[in-house]
C-alpha positions in Angstrom: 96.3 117.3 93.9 96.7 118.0 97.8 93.4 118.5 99.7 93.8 120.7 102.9 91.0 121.3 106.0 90.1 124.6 106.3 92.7 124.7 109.2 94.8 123.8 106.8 96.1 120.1 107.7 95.6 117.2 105.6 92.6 114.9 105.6 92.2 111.4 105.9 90.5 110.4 102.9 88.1 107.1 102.4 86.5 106.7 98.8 83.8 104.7 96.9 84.9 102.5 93.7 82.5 102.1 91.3 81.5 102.4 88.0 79.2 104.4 87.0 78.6 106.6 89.4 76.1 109.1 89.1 73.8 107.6 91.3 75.7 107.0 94.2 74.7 109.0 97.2 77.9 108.3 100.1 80.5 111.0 99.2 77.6 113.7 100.0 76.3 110.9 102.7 80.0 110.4 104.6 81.3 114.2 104.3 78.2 115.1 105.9 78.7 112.8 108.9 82.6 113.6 109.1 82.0 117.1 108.6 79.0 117.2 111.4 81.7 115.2 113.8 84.4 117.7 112.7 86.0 114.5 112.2 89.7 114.8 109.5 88.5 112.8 106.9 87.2 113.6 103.3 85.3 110.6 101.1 85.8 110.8 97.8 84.5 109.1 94.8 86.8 107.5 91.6 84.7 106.5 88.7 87.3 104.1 86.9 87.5 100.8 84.4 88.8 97.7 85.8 91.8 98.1 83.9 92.5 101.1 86.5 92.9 99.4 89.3 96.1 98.9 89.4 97.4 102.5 89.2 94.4 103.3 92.5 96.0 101.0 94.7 99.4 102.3 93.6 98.1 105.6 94.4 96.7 104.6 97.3 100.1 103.4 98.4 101.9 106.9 97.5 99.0 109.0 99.6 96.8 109.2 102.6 94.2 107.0 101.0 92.7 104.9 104.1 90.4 102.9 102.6 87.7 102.6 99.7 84.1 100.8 99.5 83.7 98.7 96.1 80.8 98.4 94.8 78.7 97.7 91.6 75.5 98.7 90.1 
């Protein structure tokens, strides 16, 4: 999946870790501040097991991922 700006380039993208997380607040909390800023970035958020780690930071590695906050309930 490739996520474009509306001028059509390629964001940054940061992202939270955690599981669950329906009560996390910072994708609508960061994309707010980087869209206010009309900074490039996009924060996403990836609900995962443990056992996925491995295949994120794989991902990571393949894409523009900059960076991800961990966190736990």
């Amino acid at each position: 999946m490739a996520f474009t700006l509306d001028n059509g380039t390629a964001p940054k993208i940061f992202g939270i870790i955690r599981n669950p997380l329906k009560n996390s607040l910072s994708a609508k909390l960061y994309n707010s501040i980087f869209e206010k800023q009309k900074l490039p970035f996009v924060y996403l958020p990836f609900e995962l097991e443990a056992s996925s780690l491995k295949n994120l930071l794989l991902t990571m590695r393949l894409t523009d991922v900059e960076s991800l906050n961990v966190t736990a309930p």
